[in-house]
C-alpha positions as CSV (number, residue, x, y, z in Angstrom):
1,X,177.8,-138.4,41.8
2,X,176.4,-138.5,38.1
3,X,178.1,-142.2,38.0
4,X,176.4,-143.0,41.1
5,X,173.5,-142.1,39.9
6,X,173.6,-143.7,36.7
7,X,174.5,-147.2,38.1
8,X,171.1,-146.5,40.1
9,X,169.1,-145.7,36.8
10,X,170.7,-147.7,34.6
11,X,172.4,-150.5,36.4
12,X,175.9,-152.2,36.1
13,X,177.7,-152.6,32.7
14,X,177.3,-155.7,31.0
15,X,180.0,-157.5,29.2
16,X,179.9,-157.7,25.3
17,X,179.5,-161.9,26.0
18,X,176.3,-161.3,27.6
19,X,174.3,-160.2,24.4
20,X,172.9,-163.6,23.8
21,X,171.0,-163.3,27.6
22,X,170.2,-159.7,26.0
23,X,167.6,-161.4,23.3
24,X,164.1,-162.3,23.3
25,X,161.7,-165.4,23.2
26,X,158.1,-165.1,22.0
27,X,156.0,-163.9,25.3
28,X,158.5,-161.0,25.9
29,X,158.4,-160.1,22.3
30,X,154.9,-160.3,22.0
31,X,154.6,-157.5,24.8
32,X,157.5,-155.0,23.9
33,X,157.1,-155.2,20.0
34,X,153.1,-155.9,19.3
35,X,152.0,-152.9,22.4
36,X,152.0,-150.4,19.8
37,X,149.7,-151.8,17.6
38,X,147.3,-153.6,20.4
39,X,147.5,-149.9,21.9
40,X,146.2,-148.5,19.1
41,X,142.6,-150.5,19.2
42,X,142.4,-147.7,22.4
43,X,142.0,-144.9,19.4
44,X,141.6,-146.2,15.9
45,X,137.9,-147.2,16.3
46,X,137.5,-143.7,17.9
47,X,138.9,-141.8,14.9
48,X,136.7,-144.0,13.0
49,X,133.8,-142.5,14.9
50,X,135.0,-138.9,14.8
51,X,134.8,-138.9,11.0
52,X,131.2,-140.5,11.1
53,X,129.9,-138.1,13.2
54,X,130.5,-134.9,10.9
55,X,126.9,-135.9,9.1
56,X,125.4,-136.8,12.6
57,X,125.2,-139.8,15.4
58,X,123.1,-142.0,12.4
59,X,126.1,-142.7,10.4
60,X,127.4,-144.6,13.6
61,X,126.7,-148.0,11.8
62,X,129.4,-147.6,9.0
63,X,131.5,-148.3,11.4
64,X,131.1,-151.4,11.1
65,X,131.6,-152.0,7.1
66,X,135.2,-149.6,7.8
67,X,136.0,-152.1,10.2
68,X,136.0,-155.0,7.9
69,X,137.9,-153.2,5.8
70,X,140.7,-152.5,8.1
71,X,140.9,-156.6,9.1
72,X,141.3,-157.1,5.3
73,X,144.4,-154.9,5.1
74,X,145.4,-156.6,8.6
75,X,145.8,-159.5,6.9
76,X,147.2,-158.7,3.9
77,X,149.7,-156.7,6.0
78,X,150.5,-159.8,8.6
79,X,150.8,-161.9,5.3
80,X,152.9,-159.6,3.7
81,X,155.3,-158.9,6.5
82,X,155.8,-162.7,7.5
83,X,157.0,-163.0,3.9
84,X,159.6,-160.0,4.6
85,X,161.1,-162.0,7.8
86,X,161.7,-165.2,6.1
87,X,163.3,-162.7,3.1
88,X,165.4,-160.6,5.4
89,X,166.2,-161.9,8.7
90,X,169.0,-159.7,9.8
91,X,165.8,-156.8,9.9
92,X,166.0,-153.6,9.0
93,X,162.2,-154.0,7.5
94,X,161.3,-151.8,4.7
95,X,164.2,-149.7,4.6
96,X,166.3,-152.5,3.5
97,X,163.8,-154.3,1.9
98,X,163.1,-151.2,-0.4
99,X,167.1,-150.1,-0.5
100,X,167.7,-153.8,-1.9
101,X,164.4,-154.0,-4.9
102,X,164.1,-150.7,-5.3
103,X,167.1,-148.5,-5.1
104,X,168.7,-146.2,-3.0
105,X,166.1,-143.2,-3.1
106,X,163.2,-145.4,-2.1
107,X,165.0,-146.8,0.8
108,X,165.8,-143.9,2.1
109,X,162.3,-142.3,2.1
110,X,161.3,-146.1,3.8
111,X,163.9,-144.7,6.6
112,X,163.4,-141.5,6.6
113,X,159.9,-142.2,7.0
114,X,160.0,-145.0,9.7
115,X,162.5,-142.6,11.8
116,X,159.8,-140.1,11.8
117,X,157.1,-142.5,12.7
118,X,158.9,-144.1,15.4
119,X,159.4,-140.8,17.1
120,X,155.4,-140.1,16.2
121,X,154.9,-143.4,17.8
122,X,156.2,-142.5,21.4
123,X,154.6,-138.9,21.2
124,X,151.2,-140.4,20.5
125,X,151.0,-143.2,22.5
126,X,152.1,-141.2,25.6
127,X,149.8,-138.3,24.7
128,X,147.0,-141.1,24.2
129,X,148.0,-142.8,27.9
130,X,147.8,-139.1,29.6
131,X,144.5,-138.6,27.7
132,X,142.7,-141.9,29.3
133,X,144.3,-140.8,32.7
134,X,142.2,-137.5,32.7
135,X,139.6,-139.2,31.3
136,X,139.3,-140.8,34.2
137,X,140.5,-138.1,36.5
138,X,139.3,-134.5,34.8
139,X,140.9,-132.7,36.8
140,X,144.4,-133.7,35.6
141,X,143.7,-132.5,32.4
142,X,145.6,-129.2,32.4
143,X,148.8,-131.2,32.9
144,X,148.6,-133.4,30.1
145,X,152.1,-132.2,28.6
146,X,154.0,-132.6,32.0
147,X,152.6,-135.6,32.6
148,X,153.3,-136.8,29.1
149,X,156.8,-135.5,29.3
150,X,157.4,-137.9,32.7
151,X,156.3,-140.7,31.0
152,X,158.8,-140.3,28.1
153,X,161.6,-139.5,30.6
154,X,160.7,-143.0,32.6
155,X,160.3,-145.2,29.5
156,X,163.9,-143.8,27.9
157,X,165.3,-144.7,31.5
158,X,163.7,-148.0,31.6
159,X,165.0,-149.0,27.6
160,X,168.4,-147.9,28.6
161,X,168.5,-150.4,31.1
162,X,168.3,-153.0,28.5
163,X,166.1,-155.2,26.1
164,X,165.5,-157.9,28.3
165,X,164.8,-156.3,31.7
166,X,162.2,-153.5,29.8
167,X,160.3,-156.4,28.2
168,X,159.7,-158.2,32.0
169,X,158.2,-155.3,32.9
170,X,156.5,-154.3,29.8
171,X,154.8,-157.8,29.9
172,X,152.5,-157.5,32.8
173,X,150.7,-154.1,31.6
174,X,150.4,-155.4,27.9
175,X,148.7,-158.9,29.0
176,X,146.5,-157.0,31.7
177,X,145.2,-154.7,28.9
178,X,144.8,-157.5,26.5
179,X,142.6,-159.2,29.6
180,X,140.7,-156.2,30.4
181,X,139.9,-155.8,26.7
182,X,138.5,-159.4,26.3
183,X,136.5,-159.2,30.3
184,X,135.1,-155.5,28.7
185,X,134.4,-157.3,25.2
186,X,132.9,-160.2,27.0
187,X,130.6,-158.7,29.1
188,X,129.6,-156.2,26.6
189,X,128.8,-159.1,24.6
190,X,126.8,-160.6,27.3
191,X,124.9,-157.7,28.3
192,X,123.4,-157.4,24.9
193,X,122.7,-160.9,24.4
194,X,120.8,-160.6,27.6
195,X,118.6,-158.1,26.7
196,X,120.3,-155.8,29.7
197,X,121.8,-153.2,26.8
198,X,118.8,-151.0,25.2
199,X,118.6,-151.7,21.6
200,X,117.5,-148.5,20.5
201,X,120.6,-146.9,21.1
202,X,122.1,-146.9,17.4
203,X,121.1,-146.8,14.3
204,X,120.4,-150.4,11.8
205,X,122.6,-151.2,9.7
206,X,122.0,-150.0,6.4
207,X,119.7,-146.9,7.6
208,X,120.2,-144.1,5.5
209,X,122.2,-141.3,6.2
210,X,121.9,-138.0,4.7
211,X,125.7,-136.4,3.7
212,X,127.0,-139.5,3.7
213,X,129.9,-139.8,1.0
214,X,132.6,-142.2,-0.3
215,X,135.1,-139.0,0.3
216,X,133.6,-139.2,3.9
217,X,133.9,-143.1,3.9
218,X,137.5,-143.4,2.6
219,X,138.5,-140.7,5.4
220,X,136.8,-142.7,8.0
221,X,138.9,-145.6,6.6
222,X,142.0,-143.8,6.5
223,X,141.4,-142.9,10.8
224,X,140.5,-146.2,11.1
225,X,143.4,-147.7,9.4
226,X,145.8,-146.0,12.2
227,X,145.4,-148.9,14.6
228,X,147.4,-151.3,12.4
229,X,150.4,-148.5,13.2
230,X,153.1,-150.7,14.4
231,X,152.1,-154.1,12.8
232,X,156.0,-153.7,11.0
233,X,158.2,-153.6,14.0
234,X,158.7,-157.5,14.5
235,X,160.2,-157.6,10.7
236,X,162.6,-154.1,12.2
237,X,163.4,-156.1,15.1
238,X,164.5,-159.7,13.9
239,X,167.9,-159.7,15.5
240,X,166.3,-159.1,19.3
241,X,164.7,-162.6,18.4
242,X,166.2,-165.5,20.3
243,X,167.4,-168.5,17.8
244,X,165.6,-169.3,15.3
245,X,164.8,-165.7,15.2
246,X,162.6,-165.8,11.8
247,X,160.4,-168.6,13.1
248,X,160.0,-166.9,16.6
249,X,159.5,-163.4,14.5
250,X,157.0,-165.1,12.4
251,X,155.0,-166.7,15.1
252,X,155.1,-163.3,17.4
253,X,153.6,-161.3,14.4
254,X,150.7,-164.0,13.8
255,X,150.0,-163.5,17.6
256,X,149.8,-160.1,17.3
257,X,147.5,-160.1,14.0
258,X,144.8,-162.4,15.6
259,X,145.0,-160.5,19.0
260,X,144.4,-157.1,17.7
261,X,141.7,-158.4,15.1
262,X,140.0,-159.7,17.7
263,X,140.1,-156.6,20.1
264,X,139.9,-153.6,17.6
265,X,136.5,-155.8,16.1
266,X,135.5,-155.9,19.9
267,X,135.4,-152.1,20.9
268,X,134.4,-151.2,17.1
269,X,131.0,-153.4,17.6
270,X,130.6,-152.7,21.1
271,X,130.8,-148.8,20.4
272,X,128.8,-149.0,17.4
273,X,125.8,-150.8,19.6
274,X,126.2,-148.5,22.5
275,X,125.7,-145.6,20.4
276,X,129.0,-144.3,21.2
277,X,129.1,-140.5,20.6
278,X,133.3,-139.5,20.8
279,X,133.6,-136.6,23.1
280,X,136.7,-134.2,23.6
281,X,137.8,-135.5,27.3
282,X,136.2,-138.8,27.4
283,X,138.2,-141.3,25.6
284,X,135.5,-144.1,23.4
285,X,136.9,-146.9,25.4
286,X,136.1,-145.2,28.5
287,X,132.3,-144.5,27.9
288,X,132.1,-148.2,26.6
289,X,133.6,-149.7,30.1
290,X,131.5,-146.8,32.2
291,X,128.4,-148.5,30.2
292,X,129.2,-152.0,31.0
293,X,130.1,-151.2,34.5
294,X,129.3,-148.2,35.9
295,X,132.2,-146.0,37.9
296,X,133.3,-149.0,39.7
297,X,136.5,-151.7,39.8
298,X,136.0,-153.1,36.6
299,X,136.0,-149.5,34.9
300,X,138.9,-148.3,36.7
301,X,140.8,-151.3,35.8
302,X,140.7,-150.8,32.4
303,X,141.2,-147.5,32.3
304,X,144.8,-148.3,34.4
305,X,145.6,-150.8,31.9
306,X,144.6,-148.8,28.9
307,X,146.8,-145.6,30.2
308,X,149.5,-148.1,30.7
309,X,149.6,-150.2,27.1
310,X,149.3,-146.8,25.8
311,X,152.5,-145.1,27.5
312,X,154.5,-148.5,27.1
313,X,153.2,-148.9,23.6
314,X,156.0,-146.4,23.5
315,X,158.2,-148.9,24.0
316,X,157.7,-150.4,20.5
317,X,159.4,-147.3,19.0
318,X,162.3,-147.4,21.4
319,X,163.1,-151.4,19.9
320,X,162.8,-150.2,16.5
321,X,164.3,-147.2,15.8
322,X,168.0,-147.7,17.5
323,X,168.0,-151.2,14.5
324,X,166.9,-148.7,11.7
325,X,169.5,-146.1,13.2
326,X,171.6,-148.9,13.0
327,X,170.9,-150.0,9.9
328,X,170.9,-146.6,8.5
329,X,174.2,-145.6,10.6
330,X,175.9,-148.3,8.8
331,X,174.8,-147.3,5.2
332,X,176.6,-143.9,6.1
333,X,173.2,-141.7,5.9
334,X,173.3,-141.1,9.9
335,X,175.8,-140.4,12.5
336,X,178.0,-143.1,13.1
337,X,177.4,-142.8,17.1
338,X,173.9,-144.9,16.3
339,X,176.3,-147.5,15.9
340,X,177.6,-147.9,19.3
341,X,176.1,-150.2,22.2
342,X,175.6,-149.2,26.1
343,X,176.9,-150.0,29.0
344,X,173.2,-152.4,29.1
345,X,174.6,-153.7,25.6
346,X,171.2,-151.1,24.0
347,X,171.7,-149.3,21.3
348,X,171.8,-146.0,23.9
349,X,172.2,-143.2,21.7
350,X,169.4,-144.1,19.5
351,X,167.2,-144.4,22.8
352,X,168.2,-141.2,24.2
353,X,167.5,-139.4,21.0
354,X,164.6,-140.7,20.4
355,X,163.6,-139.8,23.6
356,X,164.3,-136.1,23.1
357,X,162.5,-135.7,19.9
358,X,159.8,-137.3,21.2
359,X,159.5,-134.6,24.4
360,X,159.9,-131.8,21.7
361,X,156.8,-132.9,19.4
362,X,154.5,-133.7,22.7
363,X,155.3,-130.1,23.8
364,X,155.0,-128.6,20.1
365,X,151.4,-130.4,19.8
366,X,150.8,-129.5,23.6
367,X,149.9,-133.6,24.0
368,X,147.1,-133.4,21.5
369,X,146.9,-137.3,20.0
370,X,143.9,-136.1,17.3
371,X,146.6,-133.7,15.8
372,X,149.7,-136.5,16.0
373,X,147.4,-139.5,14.8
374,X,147.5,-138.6,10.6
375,X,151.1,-138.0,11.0
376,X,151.7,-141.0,12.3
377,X,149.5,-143.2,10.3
378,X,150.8,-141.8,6.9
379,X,154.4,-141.8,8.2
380,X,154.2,-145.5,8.2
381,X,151.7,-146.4,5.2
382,X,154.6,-145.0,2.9
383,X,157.2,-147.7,4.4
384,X,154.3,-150.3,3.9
385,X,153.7,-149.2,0.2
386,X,157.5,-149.2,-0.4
387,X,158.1,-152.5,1.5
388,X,155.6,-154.6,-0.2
389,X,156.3,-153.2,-3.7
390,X,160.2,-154.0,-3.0
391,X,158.8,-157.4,-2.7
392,X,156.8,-157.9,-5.4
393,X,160.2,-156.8,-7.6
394,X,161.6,-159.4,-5.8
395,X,159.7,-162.2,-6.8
396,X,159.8,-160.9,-10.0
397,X,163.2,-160.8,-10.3
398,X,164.1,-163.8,-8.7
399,X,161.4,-166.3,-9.0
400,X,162.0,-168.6,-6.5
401,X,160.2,-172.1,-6.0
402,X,156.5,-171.0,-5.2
403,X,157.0,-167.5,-5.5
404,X,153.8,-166.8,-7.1
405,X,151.3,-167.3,-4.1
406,X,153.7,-165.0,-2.5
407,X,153.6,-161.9,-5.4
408,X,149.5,-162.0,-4.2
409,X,150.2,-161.5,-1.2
410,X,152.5,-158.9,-1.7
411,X,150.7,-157.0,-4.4
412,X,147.5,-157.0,-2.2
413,X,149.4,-155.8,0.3
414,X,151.1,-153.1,-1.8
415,X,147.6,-151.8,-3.4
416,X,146.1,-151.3,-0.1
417,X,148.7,-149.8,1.6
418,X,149.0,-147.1,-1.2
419,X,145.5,-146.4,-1.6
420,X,145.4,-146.1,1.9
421,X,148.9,-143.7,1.8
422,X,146.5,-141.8,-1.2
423,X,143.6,-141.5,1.0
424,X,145.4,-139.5,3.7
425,X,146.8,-137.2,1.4
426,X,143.5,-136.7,-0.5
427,X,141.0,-136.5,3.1
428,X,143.4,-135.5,5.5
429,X,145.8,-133.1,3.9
430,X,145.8,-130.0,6.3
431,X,146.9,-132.3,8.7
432,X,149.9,-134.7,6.8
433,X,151.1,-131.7,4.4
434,X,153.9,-131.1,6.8
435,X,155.6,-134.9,5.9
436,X,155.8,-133.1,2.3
437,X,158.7,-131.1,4.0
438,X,160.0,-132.8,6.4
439,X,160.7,-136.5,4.6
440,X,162.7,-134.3,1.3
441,X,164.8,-132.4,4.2
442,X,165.3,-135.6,6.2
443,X,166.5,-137.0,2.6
444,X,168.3,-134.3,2.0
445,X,170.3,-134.4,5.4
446,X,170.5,-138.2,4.7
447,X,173.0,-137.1,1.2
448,X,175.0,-134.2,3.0
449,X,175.9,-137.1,6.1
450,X,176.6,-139.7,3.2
451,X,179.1,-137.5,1.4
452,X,180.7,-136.1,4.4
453,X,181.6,-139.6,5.4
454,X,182.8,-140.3,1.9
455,X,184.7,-137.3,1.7
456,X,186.4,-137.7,5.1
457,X,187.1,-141.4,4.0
458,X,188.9,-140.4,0.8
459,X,191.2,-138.3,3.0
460,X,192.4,-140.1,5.3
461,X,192.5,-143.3,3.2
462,X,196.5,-144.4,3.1
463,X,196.2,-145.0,-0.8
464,X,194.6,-141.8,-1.9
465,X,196.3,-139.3,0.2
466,X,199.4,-137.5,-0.7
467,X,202.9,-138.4,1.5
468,X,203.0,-136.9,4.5
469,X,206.1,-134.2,4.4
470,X,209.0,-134.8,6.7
471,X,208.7,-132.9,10.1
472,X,212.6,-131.4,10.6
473,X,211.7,-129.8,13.9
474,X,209.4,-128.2,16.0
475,X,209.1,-124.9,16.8
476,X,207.0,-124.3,20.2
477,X,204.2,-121.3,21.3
478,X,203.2,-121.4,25.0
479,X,200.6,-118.4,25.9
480,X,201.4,-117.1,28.9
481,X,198.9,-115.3,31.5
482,X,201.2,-114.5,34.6
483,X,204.2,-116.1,36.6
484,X,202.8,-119.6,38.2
485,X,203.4,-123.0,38.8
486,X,200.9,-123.6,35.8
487,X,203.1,-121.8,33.2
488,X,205.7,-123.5,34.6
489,X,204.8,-127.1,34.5
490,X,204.1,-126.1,30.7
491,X,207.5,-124.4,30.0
492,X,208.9,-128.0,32.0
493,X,206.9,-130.0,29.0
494,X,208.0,-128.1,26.2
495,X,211.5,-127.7,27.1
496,X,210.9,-131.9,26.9
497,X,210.1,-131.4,23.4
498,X,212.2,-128.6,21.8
499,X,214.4,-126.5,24.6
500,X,215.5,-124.7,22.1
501,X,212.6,-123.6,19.8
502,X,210.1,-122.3,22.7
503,X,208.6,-118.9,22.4
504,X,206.3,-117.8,25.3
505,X,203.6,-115.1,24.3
506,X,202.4,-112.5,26.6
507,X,199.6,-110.5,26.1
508,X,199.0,-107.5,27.9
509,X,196.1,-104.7,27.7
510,X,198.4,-102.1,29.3
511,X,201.6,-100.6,28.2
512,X,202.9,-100.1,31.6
513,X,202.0,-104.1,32.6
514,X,204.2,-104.7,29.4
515,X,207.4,-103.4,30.5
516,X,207.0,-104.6,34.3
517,X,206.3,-108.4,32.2
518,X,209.5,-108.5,30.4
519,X,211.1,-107.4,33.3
520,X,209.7,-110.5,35.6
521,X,210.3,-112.9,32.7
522,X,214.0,-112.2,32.1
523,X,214.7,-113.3,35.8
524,X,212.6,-115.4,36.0
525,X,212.8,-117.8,32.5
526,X,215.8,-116.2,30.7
527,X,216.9,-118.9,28.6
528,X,212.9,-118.8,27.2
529,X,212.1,-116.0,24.3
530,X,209.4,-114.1,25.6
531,X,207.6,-112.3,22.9
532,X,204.6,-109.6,24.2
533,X,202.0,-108.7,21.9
534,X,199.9,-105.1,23.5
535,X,196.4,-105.7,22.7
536,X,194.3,-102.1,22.9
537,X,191.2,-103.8,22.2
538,X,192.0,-106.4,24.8
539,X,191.3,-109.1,22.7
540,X,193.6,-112.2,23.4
541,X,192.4,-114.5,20.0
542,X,193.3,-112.2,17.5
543,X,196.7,-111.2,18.0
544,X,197.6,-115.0,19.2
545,X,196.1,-116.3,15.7
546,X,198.1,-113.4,13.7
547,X,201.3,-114.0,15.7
548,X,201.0,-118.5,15.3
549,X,200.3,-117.5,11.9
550,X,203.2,-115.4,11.4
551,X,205.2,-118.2,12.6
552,X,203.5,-121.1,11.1
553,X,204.3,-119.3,7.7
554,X,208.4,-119.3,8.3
555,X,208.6,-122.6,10.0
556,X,206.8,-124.1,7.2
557,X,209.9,-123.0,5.0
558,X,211.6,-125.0,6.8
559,X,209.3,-128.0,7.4
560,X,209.2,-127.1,11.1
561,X,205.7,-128.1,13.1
562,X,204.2,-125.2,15.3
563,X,203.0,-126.5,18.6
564,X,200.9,-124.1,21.1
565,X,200.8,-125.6,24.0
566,X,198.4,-124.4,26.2
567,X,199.1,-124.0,30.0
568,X,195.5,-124.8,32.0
569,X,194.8,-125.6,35.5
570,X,191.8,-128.1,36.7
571,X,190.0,-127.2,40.1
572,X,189.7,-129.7,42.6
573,X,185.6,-129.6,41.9
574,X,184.1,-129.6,38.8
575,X,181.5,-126.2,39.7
576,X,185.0,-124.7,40.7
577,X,185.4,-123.8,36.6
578,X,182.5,-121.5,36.7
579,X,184.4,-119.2,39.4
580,X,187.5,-118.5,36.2
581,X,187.6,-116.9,32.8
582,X,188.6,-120.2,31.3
583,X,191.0,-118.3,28.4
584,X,192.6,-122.1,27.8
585,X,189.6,-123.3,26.4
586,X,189.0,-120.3,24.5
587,X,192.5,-120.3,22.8
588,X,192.0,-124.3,22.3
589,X,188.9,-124.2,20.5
590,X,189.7,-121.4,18.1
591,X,193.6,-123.1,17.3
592,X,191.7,-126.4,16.6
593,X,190.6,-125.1,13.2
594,X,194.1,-123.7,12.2
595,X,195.5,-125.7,9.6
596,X,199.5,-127.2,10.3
597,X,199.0,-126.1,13.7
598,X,199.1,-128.9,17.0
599,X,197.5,-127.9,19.5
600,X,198.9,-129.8,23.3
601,X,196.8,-128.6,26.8
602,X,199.2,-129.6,29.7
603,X,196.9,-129.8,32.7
604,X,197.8,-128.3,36.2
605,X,195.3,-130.0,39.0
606,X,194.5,-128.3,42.4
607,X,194.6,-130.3,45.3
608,X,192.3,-127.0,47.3
């Protein structure tokens, strides 16, 4: 049934030859890898907005300044990233980028840091898409978290069905939006060239406000700086690129650049001449589109394609992180299992997780995007510092034929991004002090995983371990629970091994069940030892351990192996294991920690 229904979900295995059909050309990638950052023009000009309106609805108009501000560090970003995918084609963005120019400990804050953010990036873009849903239909808003919570289940399930098949769907939402955006921009445009849009609804540029402050400024800036969130995933994801995947990267992230300059300048200008006030159920975008067209089509139609791009802006995450789990999986500083490809040839276990940690920060936050956004944003301003710093050492140390255009860019690109990093620790610390603890304890976890791996690779490398000592014989231990044709097919199996070293261990809670035992056993299996071991405190573990023990010590004199085998029978149906006390599995998983011990389970299966 559960393989039934995964075929369903998931669909039929592919073979390991059809990876190439598994990769991307520009239109796909240009919807699955650029919706998190075109999502975000939905609510970066809004946190812009919320900041402004602490000293009052006059200080609308520095919106408009901020905004030029964030298209500058657009640019310097898009600039600075293409030279990272002509540098580092394989991907891996600024973890490896940092890693190679800057040394281990910065890399790993770049991926510790982009792991977090990609996880951020799924909880806030679904908890963003629920919000413009019940902004448009109030009386969904108590179920914001289940609602959130289905969206992240449906995405996972639609990513695990492969690269290729999630970006043709992806597509049509993420070029709808992007056409809504423009007909909303458009005709806002229109209507205020017409005369049709009142121009007393905002304040003139350059009206004085009183409270106004560059502290107040710089944290409008930092808000507004959250929709270029995303803009480094096309460097992460170079290898889902069809050939020549740089080129194709390069020309996808120039795409995205102009598309979400032009839209976030859009809604920003457009909000700011519409007076926009942000409200606590009403998304910005959603008063702009009721003001240009009333309650209608046209309104309801972007609000669709807003929730959408800003649930599938999810999607983004799910490309990038399984290729930094990868990245970082094979550097040693995460579980190997990141490493492994799906039936759909996806990096499943990275998409499953991240789908799981996702669920459990939109339920922790109760779906709130104002309390995920500074999170996010500062979670991935610290892999842009480190990136673009990794590159300016690079040019530095390598100095390659007209490197020095590219150090600008770079620098730039490196000063803003940390000033920007600064700027959310200095204005918005209450909200991004938690990264303080979690990024050292991700680091942290990152060491303990590295030296296990090490550790376990120093033991069981040929060359550094010790000869293994000669095995003369083996001695056998079969717990026994009763006379049946399970301990019998058991006895069968060991008397295959050793018929002459077997020991069965009984364990009784009763003296009088003892005696009556042995008494069975001898006619039954005389030419097997039968050792019983009366347990008063009717524990079966402890004196099993202290008799294997007891043996393990003797045969080891001897260099003879001590083998339990473990008699267990398997039900016909798998809910048939909840009707027994299991003891096999018991017994099994405490002997599995015994050193010099083997531990063999000989099955039994019921045909009723």
């Amino acid at each position: 049934m559960f393989s039934s229904l995964k075929r369903f979900l998931i669909g039929r295995p592919l073979k390991s030859t059809e990876l190439g059909e598994q990769k991307l050309n520009k239109t796909k990638a240009l919807a699955i890898l650029s919706s998190d950052a075109l999502s975000s023009v939905a609510y970066g000009p809004e946190q812009i907005l919320i900041v402004l309106m602490t000293v009052g609805a006059a200080a609308i108009w520095y919106s408009i300044p901020i905004a030029v501000g964030v298209l500058i560090l657009l640019l310097a970003l898009i600039l600075s990233y293409r030279q990272i995918i002509f540098s580092y084609p394989h991907g891996g963005g600024a973890y490896v980028v940092s890693k190679e120019n800057l040394g281990m400990l910065p890399g790993l804050i770049a991926g510790g840091s982009l792991l977090v953010d990609y996880i951020l990036t799924v909880a806030v873009s679904v908890s963003a898409g629920t919000d413009a849903i019940t902004s448009a239909f109030p009386s969904l808003h108590p179920y914001n978290v289940l609602i959130a919570i289905f969206f992240v289940l449906c995405i996972t399930t639609l990513n695990l069905r492969g690269v290729t098949e999630s970006a043709s769907i992806l597509a049509y939402p993420v070029y709808l939006f992007v056409l809504a955006l423009f007909i909303l921009i458009g005709v806002g445009i229109y209507h205020i060239l017409t005369g049709a849009v009142a121009s007393n609804l905002h304040a003139s540029i350059g009206t004085p406000v009183a409270g106004i402050s560059l502290f107040l400024l710089l944290k409008a800036f930092a808000s507004g700086s959250s929709a270029l969130t995303g803009v480094e995933a096309i460097s992460n994801a170079i290898p889902n690129f069809k050939h020549s995947a740089p080129h194709n990267a390069a020309k996808t992230l120039a795409a995205m650049g102009t598309l979400l300059a032009l839209l976030f300048s859009g809604i920003v200008f457009l909000a700011f001449y519409y007076g926009i006030v942000p409200a606590a159920e009403v998304t910005v975008v959603s008063q702009i589109a009721e003001q240009t067209f009333g309650r209608h089509f046209m309104y309801f139609f972007i609000q669709g394609t807003t929730a959408l791009i800003l649930i599938l802006a999810a999607n983004t995450g799910y490309s990038a992180f399984p290729l930094l789990a990868v990245n970082l999986a094979k550097d040693k500083f995460i579980p190997r299992m990141f490493t492994i490809r799906g039936d759909r040839l996806g990096y499943s276990n990275g998409i499953i997780i991240l789908g799981l940690l996702s669920i459990v920060l939109i339920i922790a936050f109760e779906g709130k995007t104002e309390h995920l956004i500074p999170l996010y944003a500062v979670g991935v301003f610290i892999p842009f510092t480190l990136s673009q710093t990794g590159m300016v050492v690079k040019w530095i140390r390598q100095k390659p034929a007209g490197w020095f255009p590219k150090l600008i860019i770079n620098t730039t690109g490196a000063l803003i991004s940390l000033i920007v990093s600064l700027m959310f620790f200095f204005t918005k610390f209450t909200q991004v002090w938690p990264i303080l603890i979690f990024l050292p304890l991700i680091i942290f976890l990152f060491h303990r995983i590295k030296q296990h791996y090490e550790a376990v690779g120093d033991q069981l490398r040929l060359a550094s371990c010790e000869p293994a000592v000669p095995i003369e014989g083996n001695v056998i231990i079969v717990p026994v629970a009763g006379l049946t044709h399970v301990v019998e097919n058991s006895l069968n199996y060991a008397k295959s091994l050793s018929p002459h070293q077997i020991i069965a261990v009984h364990i009784p809670f009763e003296r009088d069940e003892e005696a009556l035992f042995e008494e069975k056993w001898a006619k039954w299996q005389p030419d097997v030892r039968l050792v019983t071991l009366h347990s008063p405190y009717r524990s079966i573990i402890n004196p099993l351990t202290k008799f294997i023990d007891t043996v393990q010590r003797k045969a080891g004199e001897s260099n003879y192996q001590v083998t339990v085998i473990i008699p267990q029978f398997i039900p016909k149906k798998g809910w048939h294991n909840i009707l027994h006390n299991q003891s096999s599995l018991l017994i099994r998983a405490h002997l599995l920690y015994r050193r010099n011990v083997i531990v063999t389970t000989v099955p039994y299966h019921l045909t009723k």
